[in-house]
PyMOL Python script that loads the backbone (N, CA, C, O; Angstrom):
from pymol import cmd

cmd.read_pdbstr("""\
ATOM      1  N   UNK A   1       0.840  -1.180   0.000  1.00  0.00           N
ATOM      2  CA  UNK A   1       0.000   0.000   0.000  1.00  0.00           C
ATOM      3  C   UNK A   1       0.884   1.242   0.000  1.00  0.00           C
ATOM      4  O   UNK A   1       1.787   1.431   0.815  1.00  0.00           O
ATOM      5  N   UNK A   2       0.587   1.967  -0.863  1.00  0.00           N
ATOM      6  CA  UNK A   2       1.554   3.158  -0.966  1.00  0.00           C
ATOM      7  C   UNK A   2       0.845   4.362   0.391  1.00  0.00           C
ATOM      8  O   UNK A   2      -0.312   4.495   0.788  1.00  0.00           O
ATOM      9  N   UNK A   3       2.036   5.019   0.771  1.00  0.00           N
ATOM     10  CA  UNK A   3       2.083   6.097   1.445  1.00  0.00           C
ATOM     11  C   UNK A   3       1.691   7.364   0.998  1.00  0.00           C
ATOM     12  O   UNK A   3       2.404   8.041   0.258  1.00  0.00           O
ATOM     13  N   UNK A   4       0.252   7.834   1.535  1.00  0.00           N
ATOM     14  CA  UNK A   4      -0.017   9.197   0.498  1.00  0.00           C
ATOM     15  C   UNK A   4       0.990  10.450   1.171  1.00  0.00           C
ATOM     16  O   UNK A   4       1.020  10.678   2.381  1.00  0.00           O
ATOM     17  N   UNK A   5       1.846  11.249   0.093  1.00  0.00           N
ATOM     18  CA  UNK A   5       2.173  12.290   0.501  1.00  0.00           C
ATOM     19  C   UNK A   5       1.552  13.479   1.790  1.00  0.00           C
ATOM     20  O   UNK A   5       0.380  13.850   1.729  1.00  0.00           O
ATOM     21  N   UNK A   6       2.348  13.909   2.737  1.00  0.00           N
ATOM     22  CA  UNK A   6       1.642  15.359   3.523  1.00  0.00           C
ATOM     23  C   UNK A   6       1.349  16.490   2.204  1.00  0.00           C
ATOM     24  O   UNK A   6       0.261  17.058   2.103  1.00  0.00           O
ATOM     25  N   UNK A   7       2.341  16.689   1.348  1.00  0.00           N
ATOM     26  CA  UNK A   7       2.645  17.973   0.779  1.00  0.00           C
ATOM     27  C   UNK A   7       1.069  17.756  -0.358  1.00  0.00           C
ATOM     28  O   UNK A   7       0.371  18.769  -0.415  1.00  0.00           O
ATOM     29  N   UNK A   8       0.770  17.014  -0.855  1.00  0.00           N
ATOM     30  CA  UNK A   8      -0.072  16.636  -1.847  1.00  0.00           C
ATOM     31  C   UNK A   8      -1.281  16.867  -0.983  1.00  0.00           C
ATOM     32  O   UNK A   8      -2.186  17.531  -1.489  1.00  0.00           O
ATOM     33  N   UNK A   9      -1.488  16.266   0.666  1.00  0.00           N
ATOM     34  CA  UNK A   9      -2.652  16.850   0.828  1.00  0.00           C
ATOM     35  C   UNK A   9      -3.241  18.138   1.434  1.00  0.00           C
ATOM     36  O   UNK A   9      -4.412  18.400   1.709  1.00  0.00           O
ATOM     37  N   UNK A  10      -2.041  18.926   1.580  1.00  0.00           N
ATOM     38  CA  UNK A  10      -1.792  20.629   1.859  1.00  0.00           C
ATOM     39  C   UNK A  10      -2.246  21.240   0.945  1.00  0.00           C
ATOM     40  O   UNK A  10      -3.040  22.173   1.059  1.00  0.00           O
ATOM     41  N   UNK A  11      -1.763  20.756  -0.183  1.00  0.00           N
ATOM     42  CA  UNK A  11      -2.108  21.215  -1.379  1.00  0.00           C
ATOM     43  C   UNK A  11      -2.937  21.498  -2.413  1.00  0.00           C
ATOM     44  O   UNK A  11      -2.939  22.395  -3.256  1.00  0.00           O
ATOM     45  N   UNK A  12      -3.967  20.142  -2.094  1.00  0.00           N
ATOM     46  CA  UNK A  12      -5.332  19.640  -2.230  1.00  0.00           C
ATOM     47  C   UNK A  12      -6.232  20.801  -1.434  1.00  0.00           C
ATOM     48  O   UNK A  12      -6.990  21.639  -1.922  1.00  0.00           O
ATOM     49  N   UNK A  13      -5.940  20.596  -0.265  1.00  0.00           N
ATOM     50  CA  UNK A  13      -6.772  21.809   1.364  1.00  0.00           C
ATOM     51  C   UNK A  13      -6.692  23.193   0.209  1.00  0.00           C
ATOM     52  O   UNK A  13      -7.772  23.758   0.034  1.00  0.00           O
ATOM     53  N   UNK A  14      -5.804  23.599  -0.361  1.00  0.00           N
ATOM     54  CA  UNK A  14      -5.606  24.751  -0.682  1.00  0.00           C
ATOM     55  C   UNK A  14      -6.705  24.981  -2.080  1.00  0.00           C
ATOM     56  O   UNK A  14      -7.478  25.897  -2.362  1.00  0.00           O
ATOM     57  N   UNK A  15      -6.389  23.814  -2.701  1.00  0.00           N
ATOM     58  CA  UNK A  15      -7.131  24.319  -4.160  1.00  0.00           C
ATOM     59  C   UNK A  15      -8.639  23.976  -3.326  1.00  0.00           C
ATOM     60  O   UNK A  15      -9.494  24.726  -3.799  1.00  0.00           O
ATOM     61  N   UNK A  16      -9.183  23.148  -2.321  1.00  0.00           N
ATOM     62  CA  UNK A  16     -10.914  23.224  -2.178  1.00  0.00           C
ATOM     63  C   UNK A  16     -11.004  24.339  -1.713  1.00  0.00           C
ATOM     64  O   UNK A  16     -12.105  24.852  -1.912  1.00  0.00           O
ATOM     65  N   UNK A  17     -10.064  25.135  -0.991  1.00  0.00           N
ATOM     66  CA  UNK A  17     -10.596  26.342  -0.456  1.00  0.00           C
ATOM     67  C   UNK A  17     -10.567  27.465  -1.295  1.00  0.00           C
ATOM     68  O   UNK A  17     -11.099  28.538  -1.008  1.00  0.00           O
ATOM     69  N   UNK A  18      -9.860  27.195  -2.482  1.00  0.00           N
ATOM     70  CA  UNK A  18     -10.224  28.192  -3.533  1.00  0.00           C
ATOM     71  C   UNK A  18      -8.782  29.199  -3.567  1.00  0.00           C
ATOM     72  O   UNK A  18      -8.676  30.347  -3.999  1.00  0.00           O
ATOM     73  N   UNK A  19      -8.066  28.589  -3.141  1.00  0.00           N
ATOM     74  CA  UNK A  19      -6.624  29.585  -3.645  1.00  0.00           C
ATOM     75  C   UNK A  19      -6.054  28.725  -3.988  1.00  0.00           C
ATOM     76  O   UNK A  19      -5.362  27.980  -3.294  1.00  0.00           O
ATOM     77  N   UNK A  20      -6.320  28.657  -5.579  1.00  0.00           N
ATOM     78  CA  UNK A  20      -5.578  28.882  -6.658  1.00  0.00           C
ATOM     79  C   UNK A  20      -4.426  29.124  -6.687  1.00  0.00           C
ATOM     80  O   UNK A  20      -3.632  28.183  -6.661  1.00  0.00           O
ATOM     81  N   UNK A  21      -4.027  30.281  -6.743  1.00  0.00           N
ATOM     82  CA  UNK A  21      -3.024  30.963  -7.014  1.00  0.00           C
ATOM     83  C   UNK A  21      -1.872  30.349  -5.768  1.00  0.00           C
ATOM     84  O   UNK A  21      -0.772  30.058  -6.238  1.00  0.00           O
ATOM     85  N   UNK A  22      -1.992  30.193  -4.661  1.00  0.00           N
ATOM     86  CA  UNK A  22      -1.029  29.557  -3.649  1.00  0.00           C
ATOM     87  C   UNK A  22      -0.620  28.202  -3.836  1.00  0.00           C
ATOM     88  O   UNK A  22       0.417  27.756  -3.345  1.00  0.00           O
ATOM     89  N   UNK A  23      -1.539  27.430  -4.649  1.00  0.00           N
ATOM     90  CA  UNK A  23      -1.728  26.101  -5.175  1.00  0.00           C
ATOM     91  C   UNK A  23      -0.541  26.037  -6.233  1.00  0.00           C
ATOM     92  O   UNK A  23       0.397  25.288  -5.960  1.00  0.00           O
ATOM     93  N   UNK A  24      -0.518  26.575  -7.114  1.00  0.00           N
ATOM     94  CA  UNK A  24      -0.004  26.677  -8.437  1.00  0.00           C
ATOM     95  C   UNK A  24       1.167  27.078  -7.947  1.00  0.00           C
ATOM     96  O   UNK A  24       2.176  26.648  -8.507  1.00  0.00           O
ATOM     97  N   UNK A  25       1.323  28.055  -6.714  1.00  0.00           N
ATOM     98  CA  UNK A  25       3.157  28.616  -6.191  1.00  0.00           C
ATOM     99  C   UNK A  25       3.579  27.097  -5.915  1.00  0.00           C
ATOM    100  O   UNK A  25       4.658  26.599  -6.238  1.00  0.00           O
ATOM    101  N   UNK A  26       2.539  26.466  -5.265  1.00  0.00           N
ATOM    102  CA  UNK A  26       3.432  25.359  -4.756  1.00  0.00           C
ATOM    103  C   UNK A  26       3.718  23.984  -5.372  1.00  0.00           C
ATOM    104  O   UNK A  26       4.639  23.185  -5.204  1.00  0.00           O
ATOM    105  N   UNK A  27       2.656  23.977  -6.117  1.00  0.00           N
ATOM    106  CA  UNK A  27       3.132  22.791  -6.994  1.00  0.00           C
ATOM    107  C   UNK A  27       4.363  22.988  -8.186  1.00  0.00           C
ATOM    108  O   UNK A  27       5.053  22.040  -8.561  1.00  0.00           O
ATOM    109  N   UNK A  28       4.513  24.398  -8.715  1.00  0.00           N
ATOM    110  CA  UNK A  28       5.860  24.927  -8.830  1.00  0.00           C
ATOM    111  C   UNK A  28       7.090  24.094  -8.228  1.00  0.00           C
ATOM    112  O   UNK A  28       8.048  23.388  -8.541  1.00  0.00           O
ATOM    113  N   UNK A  29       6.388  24.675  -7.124  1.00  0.00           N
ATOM    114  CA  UNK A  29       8.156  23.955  -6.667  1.00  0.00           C
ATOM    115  C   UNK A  29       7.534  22.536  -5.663  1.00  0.00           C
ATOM    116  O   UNK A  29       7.486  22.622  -4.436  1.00  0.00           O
ATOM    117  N   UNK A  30       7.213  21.626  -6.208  1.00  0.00           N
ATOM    118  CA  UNK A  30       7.056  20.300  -6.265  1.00  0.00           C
ATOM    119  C   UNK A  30       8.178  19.689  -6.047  1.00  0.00           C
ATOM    120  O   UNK A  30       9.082  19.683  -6.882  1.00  0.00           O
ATOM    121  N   UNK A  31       8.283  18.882  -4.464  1.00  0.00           N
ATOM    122  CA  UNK A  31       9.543  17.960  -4.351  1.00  0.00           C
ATOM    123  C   UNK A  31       9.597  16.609  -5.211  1.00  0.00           C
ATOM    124  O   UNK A  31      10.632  15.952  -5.328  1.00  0.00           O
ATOM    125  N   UNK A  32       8.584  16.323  -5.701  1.00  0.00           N
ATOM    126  CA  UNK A  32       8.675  15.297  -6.871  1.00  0.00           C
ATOM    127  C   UNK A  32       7.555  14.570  -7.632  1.00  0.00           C
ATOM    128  O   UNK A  32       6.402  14.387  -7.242  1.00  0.00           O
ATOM    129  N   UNK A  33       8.031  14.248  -8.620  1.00  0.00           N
ATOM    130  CA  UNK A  33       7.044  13.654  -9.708  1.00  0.00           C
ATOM    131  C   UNK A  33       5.750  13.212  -9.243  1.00  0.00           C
ATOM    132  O   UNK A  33       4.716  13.646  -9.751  1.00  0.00           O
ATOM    133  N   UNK A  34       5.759  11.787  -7.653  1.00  0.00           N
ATOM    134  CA  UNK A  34       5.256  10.760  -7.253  1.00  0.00           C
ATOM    135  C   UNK A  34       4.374  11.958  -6.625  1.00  0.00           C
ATOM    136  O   UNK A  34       3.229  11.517  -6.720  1.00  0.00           O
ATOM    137  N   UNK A  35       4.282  13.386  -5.965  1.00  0.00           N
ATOM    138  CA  UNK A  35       4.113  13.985  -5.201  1.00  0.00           C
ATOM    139  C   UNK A  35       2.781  14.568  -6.071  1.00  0.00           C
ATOM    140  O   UNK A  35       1.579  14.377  -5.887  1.00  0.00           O
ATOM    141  N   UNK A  36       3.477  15.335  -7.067  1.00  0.00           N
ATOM    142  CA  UNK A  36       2.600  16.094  -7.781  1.00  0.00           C
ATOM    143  C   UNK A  36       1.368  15.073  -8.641  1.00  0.00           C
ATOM    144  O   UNK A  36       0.297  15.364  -9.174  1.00  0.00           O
ATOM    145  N   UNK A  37       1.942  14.073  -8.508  1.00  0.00           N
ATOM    146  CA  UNK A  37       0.923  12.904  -9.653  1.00  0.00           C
ATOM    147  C   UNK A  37      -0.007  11.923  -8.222  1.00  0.00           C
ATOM    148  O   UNK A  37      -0.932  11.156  -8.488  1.00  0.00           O
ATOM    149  N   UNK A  38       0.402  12.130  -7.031  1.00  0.00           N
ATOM    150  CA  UNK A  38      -0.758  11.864  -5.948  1.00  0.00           C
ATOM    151  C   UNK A  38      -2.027  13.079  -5.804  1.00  0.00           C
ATOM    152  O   UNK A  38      -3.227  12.881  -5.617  1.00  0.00           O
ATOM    153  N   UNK A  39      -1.226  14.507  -5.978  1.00  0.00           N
ATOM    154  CA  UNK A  39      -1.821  15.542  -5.763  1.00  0.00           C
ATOM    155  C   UNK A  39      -3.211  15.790  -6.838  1.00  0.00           C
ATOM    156  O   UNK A  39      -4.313  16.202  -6.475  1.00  0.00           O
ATOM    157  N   UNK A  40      -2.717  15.330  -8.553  1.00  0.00           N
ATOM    158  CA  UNK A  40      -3.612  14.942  -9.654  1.00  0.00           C
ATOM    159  C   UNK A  40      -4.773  13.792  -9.229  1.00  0.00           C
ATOM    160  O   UNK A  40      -5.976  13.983  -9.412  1.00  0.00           O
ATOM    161  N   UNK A  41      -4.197  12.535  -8.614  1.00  0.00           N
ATOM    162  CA  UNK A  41      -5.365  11.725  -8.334  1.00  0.00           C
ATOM    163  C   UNK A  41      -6.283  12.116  -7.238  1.00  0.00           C
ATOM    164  O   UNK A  41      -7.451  11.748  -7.366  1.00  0.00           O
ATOM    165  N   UNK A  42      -5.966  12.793  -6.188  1.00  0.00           N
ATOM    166  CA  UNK A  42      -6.844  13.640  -5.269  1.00  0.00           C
ATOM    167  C   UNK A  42      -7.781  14.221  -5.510  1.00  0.00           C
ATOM    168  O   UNK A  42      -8.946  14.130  -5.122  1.00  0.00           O
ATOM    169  N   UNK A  43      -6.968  15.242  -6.588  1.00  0.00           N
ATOM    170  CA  UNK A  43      -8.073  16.142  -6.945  1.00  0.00           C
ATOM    171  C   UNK A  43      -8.745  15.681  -8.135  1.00  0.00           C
ATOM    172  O   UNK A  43      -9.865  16.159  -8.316  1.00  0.00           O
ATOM    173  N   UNK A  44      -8.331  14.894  -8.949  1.00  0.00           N
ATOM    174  CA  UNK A  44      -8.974  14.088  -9.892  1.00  0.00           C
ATOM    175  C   UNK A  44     -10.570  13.311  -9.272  1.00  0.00           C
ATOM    176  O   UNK A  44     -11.608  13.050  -9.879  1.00  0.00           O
ATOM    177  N   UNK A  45     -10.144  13.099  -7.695  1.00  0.00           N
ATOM    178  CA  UNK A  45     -11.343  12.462  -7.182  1.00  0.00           C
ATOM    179  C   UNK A  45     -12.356  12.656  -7.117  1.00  0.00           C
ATOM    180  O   UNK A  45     -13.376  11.980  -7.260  1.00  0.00           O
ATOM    181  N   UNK A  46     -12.022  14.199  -6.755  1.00  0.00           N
ATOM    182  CA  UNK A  46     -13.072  15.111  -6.258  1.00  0.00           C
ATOM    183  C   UNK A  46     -13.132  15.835  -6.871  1.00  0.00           C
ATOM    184  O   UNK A  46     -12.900  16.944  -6.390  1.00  0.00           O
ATOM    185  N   UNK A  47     -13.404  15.776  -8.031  1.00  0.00           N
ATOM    186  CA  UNK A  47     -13.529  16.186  -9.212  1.00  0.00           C
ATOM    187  C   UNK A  47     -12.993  18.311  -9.372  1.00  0.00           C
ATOM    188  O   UNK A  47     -13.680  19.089 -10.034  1.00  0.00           O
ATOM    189  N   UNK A  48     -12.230  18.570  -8.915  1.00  0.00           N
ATOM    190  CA  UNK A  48     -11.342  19.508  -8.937  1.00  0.00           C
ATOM    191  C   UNK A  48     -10.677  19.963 -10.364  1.00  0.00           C
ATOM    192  O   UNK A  48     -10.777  21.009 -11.006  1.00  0.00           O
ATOM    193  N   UNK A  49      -9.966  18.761 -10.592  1.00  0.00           N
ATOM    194  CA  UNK A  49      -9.864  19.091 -11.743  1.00  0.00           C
ATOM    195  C   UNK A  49     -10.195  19.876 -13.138  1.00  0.00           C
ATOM    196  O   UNK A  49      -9.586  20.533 -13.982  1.00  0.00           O
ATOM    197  N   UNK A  50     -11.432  19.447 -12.894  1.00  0.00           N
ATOM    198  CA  UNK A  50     -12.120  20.089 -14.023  1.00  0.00           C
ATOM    199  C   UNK A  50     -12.345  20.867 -13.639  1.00  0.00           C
ATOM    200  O   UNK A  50     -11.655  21.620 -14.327  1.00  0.00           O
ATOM    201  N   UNK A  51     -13.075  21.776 -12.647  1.00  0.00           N
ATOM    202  CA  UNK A  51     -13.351  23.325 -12.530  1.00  0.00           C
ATOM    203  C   UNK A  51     -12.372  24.317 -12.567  1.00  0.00           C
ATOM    204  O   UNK A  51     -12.496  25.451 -13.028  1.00  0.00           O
ATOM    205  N   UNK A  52     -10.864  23.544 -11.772  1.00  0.00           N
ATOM    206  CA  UNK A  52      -9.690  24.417 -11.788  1.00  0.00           C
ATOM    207  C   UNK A  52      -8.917  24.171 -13.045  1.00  0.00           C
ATOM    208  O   UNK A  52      -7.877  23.581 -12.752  1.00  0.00           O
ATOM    209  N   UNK A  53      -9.033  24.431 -14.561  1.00  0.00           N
ATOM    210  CA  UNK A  53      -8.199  24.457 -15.414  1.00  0.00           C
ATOM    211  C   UNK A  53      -6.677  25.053 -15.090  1.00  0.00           C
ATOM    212  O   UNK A  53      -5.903  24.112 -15.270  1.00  0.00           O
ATOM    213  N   UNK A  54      -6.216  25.795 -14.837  1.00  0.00           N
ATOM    214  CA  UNK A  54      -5.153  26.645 -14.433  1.00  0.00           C
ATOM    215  C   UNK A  54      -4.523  25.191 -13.669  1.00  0.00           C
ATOM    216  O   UNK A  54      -3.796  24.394 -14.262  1.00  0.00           O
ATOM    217  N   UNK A  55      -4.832  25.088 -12.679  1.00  0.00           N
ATOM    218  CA  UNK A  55      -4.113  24.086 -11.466  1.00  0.00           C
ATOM    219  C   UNK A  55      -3.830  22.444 -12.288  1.00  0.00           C
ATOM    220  O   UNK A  55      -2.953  21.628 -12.001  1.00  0.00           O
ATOM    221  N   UNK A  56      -5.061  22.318 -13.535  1.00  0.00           N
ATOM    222  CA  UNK A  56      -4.510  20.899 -14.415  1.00  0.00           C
ATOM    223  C   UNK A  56      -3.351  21.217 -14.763  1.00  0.00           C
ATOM    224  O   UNK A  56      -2.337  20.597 -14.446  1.00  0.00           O
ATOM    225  N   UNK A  57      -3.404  22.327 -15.527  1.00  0.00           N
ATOM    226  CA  UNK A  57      -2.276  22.753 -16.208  1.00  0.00           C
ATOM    227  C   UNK A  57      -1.261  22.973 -15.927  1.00  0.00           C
ATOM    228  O   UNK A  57      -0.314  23.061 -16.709  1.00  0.00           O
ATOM    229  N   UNK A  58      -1.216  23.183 -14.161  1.00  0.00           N
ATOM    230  CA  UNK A  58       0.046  23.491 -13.253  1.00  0.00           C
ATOM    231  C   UNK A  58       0.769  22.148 -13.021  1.00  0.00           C
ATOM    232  O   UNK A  58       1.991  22.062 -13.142  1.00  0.00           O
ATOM    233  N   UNK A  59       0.054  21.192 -12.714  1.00  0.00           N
ATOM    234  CA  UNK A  59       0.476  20.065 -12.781  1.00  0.00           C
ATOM    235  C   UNK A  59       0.972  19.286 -13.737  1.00  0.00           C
ATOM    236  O   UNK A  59       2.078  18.783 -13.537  1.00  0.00           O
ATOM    237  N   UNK A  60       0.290  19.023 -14.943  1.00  0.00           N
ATOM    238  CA  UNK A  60       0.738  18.648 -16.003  1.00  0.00           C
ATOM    239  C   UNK A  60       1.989  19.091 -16.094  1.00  0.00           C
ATOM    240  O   UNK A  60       2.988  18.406 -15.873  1.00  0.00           O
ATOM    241  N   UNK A  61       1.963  20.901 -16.607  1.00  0.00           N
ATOM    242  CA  UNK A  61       3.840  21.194 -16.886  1.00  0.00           C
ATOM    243  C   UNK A  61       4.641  20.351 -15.407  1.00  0.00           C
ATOM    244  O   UNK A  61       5.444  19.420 -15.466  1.00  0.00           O
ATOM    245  N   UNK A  62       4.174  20.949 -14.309  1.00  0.00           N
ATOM    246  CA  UNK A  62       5.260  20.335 -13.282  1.00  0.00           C
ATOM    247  C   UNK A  62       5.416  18.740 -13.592  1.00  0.00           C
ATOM    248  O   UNK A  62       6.566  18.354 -13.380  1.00  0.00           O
ATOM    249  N   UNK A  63       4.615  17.833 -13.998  1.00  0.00           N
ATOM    250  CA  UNK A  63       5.080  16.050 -14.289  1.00  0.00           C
ATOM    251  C   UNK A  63       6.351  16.238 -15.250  1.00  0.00           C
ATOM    252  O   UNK A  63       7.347  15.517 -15.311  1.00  0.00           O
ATOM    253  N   UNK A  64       6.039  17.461 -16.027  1.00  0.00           N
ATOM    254  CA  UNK A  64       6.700  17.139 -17.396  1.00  0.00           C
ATOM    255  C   UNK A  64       7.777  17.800 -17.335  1.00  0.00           C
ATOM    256  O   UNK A  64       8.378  17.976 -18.395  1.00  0.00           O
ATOM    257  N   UNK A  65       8.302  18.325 -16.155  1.00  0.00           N
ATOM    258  CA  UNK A  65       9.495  19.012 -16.009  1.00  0.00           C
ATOM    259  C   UNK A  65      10.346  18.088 -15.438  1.00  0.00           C
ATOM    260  O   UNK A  65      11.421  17.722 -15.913  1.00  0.00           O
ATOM    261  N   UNK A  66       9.651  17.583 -14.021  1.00  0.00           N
ATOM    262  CA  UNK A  66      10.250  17.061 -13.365  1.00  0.00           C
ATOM    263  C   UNK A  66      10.490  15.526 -13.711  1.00  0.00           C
ATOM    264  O   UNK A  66      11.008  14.885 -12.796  1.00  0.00           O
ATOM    265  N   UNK A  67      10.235  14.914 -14.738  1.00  0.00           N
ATOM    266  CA  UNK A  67      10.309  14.092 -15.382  1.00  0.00           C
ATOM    267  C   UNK A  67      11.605  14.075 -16.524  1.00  0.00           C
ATOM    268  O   UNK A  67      12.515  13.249 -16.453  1.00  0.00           O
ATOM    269  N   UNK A  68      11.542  14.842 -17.291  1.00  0.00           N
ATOM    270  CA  UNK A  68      12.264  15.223 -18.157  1.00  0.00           C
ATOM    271  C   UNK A  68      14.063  14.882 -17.569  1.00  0.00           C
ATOM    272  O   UNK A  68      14.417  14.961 -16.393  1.00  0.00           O
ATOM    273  N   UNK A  69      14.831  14.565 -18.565  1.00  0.00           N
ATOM    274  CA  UNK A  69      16.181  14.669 -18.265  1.00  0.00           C
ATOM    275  C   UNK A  69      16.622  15.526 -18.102  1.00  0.00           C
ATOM    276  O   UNK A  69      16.108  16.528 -18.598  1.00  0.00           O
ATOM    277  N   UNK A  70      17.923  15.656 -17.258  1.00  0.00           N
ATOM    278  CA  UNK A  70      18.417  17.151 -17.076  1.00  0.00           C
ATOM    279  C   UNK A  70      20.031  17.162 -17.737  1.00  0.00           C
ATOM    280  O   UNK A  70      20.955  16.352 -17.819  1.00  0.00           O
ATOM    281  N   UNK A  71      19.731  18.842 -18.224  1.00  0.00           N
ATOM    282  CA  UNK A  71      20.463  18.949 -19.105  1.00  0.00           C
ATOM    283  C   UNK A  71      21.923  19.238 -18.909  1.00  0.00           C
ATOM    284  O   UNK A  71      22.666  19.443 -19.869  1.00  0.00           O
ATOM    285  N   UNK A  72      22.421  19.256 -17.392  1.00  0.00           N
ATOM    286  CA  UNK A  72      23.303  19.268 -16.922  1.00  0.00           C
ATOM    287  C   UNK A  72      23.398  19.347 -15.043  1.00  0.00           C
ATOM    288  O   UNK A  72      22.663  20.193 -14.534  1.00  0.00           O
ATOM    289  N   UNK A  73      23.974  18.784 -14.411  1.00  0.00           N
ATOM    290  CA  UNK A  73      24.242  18.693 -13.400  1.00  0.00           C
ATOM    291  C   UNK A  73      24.929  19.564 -12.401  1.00  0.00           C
ATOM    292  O   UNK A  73      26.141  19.582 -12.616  1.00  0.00           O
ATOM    293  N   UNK A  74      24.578  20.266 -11.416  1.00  0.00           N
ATOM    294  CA  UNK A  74      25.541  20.673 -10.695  1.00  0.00           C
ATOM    295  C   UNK A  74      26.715  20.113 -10.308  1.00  0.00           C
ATOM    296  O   UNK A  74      26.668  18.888 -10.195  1.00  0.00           O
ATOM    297  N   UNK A  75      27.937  20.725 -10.027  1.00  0.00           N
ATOM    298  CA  UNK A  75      29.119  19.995  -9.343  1.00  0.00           C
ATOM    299  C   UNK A  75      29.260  19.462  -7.957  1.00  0.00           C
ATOM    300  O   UNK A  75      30.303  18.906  -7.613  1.00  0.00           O
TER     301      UNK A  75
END
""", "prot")
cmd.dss("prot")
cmd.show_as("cartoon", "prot")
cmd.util.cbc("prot")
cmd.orient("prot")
């Protein structure tokens, strides 16, 4: 049984209460893929999704960033 993220359901609290905009700062800076793609099935549940276009869309780019290879490494 997987472990649901804290940060995913902070995050969730934020978009039912209707800030948006604090939602989207934070899934920005998303500690990871597994995080932001628990945060999608949440709100996918409760059907969130669809009313908040902006916040799909926040998520989506964040999978697809944080997914992506990186193009160079720090030292």
């Amino acid at each position: 049984m997987k472990r649901q993220s804290v940060w995913a359901g902070k995050v969730a609290g934020l978009v039912k209460a209707g800030n948006t905009t604090a939602a989207i700062a934070q899934i920005k800076v998303a500690p990871s893929v597994r995080d932001v793609q628990q945060l999608r099935d949440i709100l996918h549940d409760s059907q969130l999704l669809q009313k908040y276009r902006a916040v799909d869309e926040a998520t989506a780019d964040q999978i697809a960033a944080l997914s992506a290879p990186r193009l160079h490494r720090s030292p």
